[in-house]
Biopython code that builds the backbone (N, CA, C, O; Angstrom):
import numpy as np
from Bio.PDB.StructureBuilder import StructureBuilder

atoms = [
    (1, "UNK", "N", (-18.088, -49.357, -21.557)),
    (1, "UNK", "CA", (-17.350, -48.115, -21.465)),
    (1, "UNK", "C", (-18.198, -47.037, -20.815)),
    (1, "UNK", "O", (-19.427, -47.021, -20.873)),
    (2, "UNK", "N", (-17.442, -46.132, -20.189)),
    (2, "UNK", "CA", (-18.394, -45.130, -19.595)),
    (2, "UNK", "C", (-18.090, -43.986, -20.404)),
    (2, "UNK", "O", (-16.996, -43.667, -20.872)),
    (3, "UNK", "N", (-19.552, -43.224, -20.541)),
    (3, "UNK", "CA", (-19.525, -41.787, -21.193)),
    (3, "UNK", "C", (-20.120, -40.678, -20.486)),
    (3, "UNK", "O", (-20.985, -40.802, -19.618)),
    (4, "UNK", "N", (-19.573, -39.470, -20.933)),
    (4, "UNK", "CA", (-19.640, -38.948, -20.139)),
    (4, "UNK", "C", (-20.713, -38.015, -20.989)),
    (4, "UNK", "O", (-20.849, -38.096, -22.210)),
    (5, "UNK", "N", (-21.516, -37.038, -20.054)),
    (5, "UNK", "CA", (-22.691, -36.388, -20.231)),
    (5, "UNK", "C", (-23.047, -35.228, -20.218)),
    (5, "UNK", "O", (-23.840, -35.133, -19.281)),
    (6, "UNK", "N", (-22.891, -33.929, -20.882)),
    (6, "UNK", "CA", (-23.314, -32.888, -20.604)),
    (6, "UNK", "C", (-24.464, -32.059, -21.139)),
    (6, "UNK", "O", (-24.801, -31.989, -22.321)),
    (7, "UNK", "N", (-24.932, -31.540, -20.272)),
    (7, "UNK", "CA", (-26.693, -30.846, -21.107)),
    (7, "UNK", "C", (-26.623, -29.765, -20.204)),
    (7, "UNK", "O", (-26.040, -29.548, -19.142)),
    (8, "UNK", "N", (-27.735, -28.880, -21.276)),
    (8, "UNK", "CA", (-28.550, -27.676, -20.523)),
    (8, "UNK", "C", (-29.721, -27.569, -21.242)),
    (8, "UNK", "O", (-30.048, -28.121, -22.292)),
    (9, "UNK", "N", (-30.410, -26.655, -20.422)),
    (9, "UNK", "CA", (-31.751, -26.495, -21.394)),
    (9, "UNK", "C", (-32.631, -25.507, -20.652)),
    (9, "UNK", "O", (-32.712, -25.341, -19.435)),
    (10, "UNK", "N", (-33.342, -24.818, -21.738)),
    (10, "UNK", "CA", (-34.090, -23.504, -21.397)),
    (10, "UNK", "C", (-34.887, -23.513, -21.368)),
    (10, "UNK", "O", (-35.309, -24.120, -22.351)),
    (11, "UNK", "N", (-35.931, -23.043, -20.533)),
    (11, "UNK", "CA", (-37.971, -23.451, -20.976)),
    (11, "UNK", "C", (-38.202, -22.625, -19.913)),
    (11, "UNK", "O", (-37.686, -22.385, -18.822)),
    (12, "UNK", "N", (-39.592, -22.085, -20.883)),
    (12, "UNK", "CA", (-40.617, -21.083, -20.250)),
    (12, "UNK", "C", (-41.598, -20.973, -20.698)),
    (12, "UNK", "O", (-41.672, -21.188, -21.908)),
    (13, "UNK", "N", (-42.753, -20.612, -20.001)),
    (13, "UNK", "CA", (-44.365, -20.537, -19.832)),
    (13, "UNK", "C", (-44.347, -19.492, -20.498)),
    (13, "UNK", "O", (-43.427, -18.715, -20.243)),
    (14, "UNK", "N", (-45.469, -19.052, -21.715)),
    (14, "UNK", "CA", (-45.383, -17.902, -21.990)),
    (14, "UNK", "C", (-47.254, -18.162, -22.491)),
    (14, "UNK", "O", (-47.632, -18.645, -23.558)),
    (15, "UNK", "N", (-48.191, -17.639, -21.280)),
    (15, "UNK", "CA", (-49.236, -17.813, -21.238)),
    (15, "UNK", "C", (-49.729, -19.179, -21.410)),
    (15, "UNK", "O", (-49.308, -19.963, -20.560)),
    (16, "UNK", "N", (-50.618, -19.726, -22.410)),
    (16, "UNK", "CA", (-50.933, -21.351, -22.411)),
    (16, "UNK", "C", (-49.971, -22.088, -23.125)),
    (16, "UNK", "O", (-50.259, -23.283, -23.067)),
    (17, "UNK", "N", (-49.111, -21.908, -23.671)),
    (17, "UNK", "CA", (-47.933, -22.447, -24.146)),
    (17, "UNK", "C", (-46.603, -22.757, -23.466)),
    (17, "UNK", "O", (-46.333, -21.816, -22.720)),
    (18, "UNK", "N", (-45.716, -23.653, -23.430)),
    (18, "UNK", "CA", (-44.640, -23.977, -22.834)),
    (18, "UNK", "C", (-43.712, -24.583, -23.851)),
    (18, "UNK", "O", (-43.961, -25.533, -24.594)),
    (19, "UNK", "N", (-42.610, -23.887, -23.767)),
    (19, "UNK", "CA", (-41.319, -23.859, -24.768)),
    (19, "UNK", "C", (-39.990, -24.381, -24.141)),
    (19, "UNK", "O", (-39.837, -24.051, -22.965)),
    (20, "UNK", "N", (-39.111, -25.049, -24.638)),
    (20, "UNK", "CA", (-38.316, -25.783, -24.348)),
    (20, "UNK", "C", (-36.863, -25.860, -25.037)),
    (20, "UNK", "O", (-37.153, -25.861, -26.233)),
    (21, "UNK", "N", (-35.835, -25.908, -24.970)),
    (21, "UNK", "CA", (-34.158, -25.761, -25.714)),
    (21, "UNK", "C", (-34.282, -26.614, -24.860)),
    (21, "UNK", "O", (-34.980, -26.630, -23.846)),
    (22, "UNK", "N", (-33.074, -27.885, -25.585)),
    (22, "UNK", "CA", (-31.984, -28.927, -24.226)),
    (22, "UNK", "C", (-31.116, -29.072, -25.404)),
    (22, "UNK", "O", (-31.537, -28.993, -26.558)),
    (23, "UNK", "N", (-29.723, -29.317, -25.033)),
    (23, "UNK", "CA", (-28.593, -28.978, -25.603)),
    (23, "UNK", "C", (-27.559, -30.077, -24.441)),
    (23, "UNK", "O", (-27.082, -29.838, -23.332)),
    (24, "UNK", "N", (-27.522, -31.278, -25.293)),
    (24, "UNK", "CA", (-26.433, -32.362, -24.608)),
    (24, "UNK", "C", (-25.048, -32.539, -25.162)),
    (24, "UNK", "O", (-25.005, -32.941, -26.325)),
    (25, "UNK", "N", (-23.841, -32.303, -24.512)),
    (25, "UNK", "CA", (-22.592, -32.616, -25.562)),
    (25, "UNK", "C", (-22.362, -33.867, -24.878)),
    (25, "UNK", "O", (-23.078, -34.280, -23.966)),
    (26, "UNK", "N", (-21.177, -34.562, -25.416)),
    (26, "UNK", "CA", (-20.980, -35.688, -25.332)),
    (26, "UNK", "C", (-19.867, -35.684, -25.811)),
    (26, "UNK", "O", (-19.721, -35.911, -27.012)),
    (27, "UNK", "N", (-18.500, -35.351, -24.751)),
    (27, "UNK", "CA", (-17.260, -36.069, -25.458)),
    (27, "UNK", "C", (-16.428, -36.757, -25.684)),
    (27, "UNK", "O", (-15.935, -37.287, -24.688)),
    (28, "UNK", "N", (-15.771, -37.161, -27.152)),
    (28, "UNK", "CA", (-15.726, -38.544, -27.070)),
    (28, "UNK", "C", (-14.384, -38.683, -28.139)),
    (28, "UNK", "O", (-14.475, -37.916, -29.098)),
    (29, "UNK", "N", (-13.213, -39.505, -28.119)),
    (29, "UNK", "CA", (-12.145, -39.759, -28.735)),
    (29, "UNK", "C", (-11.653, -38.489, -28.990)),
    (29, "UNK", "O", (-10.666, -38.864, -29.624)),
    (30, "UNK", "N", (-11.555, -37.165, -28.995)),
    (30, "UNK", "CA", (-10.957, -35.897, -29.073)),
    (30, "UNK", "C", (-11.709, -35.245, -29.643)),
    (30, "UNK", "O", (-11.051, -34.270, -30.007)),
    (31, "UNK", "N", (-13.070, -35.095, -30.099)),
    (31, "UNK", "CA", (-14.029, -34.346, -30.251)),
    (31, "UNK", "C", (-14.992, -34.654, -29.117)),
    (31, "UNK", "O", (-14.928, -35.389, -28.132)),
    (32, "UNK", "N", (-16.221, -33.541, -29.779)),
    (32, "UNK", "CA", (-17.683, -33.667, -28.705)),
    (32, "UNK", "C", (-18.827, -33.171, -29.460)),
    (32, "UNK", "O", (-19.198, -32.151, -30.040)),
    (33, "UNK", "N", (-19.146, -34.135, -29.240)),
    (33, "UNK", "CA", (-20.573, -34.378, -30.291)),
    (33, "UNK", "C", (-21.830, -33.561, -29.691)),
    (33, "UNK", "O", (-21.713, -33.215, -28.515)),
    (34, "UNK", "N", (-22.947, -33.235, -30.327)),
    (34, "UNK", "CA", (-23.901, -32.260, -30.010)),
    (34, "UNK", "C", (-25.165, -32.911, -29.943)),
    (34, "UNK", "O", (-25.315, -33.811, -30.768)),
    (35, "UNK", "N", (-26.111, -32.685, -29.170)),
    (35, "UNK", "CA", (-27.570, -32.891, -29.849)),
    (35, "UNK", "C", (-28.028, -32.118, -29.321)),
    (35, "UNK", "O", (-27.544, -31.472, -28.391)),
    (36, "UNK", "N", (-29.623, -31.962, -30.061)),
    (36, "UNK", "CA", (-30.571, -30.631, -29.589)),
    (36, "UNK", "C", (-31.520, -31.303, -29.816)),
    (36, "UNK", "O", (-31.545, -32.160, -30.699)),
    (37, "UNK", "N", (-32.817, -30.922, -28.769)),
    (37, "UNK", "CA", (-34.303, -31.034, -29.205)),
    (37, "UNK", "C", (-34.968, -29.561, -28.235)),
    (37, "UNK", "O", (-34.682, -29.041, -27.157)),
    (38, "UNK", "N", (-36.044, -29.288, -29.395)),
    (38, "UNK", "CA", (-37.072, -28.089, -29.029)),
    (38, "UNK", "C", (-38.069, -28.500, -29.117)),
    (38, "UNK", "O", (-38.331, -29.295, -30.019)),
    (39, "UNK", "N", (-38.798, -28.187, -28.394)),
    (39, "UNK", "CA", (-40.324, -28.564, -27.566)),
    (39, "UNK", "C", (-41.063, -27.670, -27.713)),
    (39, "UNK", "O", (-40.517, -26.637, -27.326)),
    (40, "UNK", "N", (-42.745, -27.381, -28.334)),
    (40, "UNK", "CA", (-43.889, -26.333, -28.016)),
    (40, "UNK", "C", (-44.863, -26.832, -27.631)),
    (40, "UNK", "O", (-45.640, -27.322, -28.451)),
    (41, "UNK", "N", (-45.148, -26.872, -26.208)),
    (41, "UNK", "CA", (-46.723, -27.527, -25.936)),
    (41, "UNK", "C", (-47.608, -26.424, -26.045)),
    (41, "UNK", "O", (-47.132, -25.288, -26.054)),
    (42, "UNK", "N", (-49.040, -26.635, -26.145)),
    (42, "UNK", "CA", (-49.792, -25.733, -26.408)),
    (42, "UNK", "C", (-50.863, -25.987, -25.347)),
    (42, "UNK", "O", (-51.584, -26.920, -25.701)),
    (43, "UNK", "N", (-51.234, -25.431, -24.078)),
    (43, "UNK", "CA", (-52.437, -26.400, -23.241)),
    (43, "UNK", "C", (-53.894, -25.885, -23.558)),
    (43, "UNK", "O", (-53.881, -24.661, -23.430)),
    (44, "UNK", "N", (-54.521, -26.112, -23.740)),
    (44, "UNK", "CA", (-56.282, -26.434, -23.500)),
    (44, "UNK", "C", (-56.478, -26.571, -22.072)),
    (44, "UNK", "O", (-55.902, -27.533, -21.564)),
    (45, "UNK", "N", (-57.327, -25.648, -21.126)),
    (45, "UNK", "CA", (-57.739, -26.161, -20.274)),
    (45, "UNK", "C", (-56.682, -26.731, -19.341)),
    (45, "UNK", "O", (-55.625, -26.108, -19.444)),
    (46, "UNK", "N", (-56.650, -27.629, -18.550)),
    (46, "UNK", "CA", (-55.924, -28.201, -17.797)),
    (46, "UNK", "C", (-54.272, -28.686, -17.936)),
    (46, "UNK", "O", (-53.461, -28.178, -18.711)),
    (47, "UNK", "N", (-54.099, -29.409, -17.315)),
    (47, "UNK", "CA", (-52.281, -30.049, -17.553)),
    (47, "UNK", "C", (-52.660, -31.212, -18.451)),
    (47, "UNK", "O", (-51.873, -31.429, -19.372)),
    (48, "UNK", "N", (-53.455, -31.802, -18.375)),
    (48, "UNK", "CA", (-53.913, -33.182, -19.335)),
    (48, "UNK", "C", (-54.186, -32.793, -20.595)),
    (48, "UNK", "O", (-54.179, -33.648, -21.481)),
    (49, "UNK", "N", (-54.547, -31.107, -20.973)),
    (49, "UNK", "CA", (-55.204, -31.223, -22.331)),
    (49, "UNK", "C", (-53.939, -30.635, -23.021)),
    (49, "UNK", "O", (-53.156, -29.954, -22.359)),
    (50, "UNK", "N", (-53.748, -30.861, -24.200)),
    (50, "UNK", "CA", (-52.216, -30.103, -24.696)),
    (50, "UNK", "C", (-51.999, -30.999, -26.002)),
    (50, "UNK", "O", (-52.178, -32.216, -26.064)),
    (51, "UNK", "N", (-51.489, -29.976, -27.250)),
    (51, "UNK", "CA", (-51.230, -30.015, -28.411)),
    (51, "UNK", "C", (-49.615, -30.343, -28.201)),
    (51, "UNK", "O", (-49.359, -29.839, -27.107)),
    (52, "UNK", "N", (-48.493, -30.901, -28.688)),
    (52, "UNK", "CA", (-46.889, -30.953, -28.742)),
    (52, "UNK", "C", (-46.391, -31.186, -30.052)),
    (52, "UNK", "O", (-46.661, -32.139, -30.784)),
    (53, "UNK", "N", (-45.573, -30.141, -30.295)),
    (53, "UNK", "CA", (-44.366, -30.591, -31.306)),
    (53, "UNK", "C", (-43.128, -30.822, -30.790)),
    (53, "UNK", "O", (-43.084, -30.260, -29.696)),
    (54, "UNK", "N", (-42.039, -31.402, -31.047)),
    (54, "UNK", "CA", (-40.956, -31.359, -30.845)),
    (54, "UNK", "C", (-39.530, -32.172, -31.838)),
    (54, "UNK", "O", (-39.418, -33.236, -32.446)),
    (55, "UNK", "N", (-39.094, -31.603, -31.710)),
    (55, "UNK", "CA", (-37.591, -32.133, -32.736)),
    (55, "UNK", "C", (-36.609, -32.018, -32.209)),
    (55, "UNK", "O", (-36.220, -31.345, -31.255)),
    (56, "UNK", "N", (-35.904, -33.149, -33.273)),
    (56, "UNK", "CA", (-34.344, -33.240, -31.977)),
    (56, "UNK", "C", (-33.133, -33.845, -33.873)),
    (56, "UNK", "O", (-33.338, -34.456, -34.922)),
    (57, "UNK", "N", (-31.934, -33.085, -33.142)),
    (57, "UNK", "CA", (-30.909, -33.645, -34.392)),
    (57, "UNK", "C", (-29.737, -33.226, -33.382)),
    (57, "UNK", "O", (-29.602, -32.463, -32.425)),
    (58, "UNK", "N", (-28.886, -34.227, -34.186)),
    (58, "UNK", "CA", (-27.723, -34.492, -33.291)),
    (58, "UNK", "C", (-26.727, -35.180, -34.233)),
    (58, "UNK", "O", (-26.873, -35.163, -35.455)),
    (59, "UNK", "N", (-25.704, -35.787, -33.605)),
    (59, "UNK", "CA", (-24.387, -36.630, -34.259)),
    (59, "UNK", "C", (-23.897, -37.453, -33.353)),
    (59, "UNK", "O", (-23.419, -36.965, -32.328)),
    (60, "UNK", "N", (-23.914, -38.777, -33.532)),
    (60, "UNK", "CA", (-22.744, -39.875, -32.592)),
    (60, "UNK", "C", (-21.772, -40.048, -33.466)),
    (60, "UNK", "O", (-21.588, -39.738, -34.642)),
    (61, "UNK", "N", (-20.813, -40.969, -32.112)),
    (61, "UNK", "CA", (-19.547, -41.700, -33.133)),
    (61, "UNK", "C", (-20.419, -43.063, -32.780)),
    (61, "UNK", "O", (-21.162, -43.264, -31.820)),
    (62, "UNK", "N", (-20.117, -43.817, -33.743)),
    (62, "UNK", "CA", (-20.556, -45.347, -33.946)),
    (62, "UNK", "C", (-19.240, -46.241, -34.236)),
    (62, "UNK", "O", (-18.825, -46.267, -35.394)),
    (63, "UNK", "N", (-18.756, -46.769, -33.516)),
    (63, "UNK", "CA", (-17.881, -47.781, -34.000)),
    (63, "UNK", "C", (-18.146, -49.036, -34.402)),
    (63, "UNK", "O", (-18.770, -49.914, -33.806)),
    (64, "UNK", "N", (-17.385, -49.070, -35.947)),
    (64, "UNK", "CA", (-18.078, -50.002, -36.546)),
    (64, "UNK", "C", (-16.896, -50.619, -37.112)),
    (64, "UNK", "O", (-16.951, -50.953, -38.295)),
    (65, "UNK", "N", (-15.796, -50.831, -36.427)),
    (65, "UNK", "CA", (-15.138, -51.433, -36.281)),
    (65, "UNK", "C", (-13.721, -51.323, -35.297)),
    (65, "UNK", "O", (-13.584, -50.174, -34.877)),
    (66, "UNK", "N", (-12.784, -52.146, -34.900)),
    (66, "UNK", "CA", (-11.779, -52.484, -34.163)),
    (66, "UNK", "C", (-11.260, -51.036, -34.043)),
    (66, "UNK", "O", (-11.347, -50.591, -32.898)),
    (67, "UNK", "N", (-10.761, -50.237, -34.923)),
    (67, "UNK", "CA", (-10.239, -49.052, -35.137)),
    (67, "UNK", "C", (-10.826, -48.124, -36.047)),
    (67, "UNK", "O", (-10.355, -47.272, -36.801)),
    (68, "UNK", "N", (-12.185, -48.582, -35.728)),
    (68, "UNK", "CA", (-13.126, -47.394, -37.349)),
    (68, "UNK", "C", (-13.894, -47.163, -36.742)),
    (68, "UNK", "O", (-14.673, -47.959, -36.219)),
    (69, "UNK", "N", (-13.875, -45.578, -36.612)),
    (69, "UNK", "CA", (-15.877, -45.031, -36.173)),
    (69, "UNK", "C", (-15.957, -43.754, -37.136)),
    (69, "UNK", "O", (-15.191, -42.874, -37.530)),
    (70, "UNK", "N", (-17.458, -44.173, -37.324)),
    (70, "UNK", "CA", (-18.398, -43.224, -37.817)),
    (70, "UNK", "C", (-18.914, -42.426, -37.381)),
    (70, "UNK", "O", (-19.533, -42.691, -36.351)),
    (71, "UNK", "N", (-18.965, -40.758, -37.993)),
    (71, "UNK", "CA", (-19.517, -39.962, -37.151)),
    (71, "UNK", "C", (-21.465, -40.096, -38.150)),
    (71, "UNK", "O", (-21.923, -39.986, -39.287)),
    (72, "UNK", "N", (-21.818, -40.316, -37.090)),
    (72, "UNK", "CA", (-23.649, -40.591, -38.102)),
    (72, "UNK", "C", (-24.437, -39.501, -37.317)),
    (72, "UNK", "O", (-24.416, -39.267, -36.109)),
    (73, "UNK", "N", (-25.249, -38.798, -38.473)),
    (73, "UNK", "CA", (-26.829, -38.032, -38.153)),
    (73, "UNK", "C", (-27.738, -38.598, -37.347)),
    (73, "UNK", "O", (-27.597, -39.807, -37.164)),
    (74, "UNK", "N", (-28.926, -37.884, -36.640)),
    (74, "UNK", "CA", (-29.768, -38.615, -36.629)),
    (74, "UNK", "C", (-30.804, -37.313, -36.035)),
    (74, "UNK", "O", (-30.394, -36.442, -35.268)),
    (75, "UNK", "N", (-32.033, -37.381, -36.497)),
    (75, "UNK", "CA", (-33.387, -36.307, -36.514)),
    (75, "UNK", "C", (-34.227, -36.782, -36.326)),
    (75, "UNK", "O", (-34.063, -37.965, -36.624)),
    (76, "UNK", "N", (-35.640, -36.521, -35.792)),
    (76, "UNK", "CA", (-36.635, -37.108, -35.207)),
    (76, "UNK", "C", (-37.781, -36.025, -35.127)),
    (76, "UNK", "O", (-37.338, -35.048, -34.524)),
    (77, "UNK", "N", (-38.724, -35.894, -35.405)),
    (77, "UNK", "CA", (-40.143, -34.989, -35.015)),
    (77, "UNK", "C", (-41.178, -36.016, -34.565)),
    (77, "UNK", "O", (-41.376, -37.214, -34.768)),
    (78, "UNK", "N", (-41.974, -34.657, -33.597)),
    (78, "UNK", "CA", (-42.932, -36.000, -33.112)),
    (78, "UNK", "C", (-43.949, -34.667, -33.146)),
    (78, "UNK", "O", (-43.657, -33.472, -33.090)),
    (79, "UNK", "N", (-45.128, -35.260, -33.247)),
    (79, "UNK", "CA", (-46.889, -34.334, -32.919)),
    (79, "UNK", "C", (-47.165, -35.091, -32.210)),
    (79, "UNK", "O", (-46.795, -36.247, -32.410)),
    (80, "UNK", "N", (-47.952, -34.752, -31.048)),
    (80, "UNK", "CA", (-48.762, -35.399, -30.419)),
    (80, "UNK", "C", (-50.201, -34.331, -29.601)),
    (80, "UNK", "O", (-50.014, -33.188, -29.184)),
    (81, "UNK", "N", (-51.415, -34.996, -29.549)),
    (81, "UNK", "CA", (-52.567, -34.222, -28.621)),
    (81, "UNK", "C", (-52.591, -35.027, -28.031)),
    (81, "UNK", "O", (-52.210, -36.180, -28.231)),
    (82, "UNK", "N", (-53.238, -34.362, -26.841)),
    (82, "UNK", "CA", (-53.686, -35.089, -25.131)),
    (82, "UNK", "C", (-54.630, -34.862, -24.888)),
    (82, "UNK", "O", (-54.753, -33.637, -24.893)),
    (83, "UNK", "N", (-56.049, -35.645, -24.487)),
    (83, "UNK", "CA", (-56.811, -34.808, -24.199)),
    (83, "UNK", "C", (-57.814, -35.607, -23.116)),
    (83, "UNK", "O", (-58.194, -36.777, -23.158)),
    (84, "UNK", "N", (-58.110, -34.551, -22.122)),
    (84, "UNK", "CA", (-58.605, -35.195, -20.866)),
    (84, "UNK", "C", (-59.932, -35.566, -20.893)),
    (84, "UNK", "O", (-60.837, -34.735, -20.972)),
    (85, "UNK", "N", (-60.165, -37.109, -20.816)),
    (85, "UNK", "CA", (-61.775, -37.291, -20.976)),
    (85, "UNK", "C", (-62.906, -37.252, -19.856)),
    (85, "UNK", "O", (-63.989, -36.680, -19.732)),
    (86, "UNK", "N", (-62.101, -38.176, -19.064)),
    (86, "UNK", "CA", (-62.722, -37.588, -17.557)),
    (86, "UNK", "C", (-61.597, -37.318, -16.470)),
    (86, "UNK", "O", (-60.425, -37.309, -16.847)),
    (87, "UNK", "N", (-61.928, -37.084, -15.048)),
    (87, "UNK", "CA", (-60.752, -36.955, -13.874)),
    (87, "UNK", "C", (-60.061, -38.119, -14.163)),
    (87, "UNK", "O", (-58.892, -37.831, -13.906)),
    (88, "UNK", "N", (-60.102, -39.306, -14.561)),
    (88, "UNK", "CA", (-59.022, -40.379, -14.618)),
    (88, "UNK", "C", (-58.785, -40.566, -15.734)),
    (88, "UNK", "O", (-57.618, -40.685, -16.108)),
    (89, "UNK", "N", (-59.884, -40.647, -16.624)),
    (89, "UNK", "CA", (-58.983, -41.098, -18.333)),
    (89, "UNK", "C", (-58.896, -40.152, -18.896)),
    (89, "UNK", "O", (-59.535, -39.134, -18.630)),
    (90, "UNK", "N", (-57.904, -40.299, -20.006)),
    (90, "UNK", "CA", (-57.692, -39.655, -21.556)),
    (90, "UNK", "C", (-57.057, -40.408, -22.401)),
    (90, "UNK", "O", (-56.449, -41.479, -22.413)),
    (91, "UNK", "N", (-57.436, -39.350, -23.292)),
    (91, "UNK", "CA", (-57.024, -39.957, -25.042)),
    (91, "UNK", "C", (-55.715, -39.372, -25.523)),
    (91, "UNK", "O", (-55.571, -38.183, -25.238)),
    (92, "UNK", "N", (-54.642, -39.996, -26.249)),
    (92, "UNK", "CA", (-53.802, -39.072, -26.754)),
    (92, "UNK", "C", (-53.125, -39.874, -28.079)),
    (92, "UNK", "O", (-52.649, -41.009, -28.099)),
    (93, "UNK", "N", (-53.235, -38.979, -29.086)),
    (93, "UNK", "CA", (-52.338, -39.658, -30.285)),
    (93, "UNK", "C", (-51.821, -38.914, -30.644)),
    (93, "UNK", "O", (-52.061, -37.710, -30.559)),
    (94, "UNK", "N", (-50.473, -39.753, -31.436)),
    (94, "UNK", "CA", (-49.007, -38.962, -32.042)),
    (94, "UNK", "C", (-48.769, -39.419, -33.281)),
    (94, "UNK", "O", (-49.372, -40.417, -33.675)),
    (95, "UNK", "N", (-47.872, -38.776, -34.070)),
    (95, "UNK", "CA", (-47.125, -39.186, -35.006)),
    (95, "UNK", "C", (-45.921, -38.869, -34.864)),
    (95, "UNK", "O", (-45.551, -37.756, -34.490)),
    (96, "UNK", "N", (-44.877, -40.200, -35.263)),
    (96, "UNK", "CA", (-43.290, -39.789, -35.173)),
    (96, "UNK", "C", (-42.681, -40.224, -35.985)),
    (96, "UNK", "O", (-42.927, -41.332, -36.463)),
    (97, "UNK", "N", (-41.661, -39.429, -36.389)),
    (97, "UNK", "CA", (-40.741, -39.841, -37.344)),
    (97, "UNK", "C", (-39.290, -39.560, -36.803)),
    (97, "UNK", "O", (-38.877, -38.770, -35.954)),
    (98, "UNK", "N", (-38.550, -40.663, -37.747)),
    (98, "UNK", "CA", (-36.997, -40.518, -36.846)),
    (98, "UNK", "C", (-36.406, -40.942, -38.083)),
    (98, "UNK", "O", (-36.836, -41.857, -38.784)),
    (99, "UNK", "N", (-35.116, -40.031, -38.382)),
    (99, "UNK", "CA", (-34.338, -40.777, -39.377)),
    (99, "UNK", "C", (-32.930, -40.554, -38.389)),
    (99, "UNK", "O", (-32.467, -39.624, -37.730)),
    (100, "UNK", "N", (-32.496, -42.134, -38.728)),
    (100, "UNK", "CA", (-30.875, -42.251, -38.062)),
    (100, "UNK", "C", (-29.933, -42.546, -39.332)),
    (100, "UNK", "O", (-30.169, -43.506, -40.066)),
    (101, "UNK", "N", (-28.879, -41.691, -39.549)),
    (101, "UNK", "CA", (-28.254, -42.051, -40.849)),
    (101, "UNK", "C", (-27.574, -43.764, -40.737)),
    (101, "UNK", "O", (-27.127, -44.141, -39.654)),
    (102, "UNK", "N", (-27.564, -44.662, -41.914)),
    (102, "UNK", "CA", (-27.393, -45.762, -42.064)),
    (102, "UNK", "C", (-28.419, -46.448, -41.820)),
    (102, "UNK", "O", (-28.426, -47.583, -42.297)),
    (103, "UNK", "N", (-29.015, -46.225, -41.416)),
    (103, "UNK", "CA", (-30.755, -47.015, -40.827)),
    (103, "UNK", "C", (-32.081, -46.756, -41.645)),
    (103, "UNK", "O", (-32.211, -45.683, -42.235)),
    (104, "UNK", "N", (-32.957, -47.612, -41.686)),
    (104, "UNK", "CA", (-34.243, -47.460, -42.846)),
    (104, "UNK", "C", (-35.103, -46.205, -42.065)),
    (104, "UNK", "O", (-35.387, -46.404, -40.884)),
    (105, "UNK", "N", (-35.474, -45.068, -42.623)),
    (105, "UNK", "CA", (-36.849, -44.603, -41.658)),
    (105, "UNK", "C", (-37.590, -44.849, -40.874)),
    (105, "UNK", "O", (-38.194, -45.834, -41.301)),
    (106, "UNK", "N", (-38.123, -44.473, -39.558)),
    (106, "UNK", "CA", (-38.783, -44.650, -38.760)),
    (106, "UNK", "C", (-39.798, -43.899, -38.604)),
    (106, "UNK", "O", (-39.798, -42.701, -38.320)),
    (107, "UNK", "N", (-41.257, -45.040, -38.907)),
    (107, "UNK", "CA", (-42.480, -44.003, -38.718)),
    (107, "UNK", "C", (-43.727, -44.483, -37.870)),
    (107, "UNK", "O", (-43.874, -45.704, -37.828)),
    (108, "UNK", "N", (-44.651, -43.705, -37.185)),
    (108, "UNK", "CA", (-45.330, -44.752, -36.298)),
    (108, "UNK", "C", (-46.399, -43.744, -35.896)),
    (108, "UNK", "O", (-46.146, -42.544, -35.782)),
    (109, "UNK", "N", (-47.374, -44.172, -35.726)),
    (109, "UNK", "CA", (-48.562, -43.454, -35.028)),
    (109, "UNK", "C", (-48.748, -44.383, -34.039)),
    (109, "UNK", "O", (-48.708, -45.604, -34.192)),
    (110, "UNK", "N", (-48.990, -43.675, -32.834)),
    (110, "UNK", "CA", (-49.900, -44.185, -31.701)),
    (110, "UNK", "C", (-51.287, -43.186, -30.988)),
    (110, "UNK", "O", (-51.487, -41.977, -30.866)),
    (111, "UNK", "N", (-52.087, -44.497, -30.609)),
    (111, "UNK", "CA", (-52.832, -44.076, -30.032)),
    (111, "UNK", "C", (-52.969, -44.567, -28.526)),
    (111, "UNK", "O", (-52.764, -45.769, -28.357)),
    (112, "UNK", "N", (-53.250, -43.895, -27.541)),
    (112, "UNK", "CA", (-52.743, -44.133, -25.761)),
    (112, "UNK", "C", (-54.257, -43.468, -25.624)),
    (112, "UNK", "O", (-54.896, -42.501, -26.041)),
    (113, "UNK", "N", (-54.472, -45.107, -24.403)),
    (113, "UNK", "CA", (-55.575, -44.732, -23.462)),
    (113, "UNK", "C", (-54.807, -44.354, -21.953)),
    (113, "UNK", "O", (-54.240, -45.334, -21.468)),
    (114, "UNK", "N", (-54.697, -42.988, -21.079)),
    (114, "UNK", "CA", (-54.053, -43.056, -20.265)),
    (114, "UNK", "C", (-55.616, -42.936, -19.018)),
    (114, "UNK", "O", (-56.776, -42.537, -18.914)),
    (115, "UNK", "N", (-54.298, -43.749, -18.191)),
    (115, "UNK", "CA", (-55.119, -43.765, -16.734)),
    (115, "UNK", "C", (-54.423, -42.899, -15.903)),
    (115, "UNK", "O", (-53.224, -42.633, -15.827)),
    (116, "UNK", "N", (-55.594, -42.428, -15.171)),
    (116, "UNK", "CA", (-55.107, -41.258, -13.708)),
    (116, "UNK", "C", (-55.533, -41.885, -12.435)),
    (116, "UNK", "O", (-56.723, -42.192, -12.357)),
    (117, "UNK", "N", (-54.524, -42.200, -11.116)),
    (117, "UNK", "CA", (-55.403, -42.644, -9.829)),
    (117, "UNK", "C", (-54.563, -42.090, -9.056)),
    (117, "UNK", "O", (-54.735, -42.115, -7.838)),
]
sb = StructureBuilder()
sb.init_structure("model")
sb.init_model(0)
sb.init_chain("A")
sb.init_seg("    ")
for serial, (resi, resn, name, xyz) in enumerate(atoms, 1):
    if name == "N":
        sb.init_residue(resn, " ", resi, " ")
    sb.init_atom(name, np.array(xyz, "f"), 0.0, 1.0, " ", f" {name:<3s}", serial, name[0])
structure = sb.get_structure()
């Protein structure tokens, strides 16, 4: 099936920090469903070095059956630092969490070696 897609979203530099709104509807069987996520990066130094929060909550329909859908939650936060070790590598770790209603919690740390060439 095809769906259809609508977003906007607001962001601005406000000295070493960068801020973010996005706002997607989605409509679907005679309603239109919402989601949001907000973003604060914080930079150190360069584009590579940077602190992030961000969160996002929203609502789908889920059909979960022939003629039955569910309208379900779903929320998510994430932290993450970046940080530049030399001109090509860095280090960066996160923590995320996601809860989707009907679904067990979702939790996870990573740690990322990134490459630059």
């Amino acid at each position: 099936d095809q769906v259809d897609l609508y977003g906007g979203s607001l962001a601005n530099y406000l000295g070493a920090w960068y801020l973010r709104y996005r706002i997607t509807l989605v409509p679907s069987k005679g309603t239109t469903e919402a989601s949001h996520a907000v973003t604060a990066r914080r930079y150190f130094g360069g584009s590579d070095s940077h602190a992030e929060v961000s969160a996002t909550e929203g609502h789908s329909q889920v059909d979960v059956g022939p003629d039955d859908v569910e309208r379900r939650r779903s929320r998510s936060f994430t932290a993450k630092v970046s940080m530049a070790v030399t001109e090509h590598l860095g280090l960066a770790a996160g923590w995320h969490y996601e809860d989707y209603e009907a679904l067990p919690i979702g939790k996870a740390f990573t740690l990322e070696l990134v490459a630059r060439w």
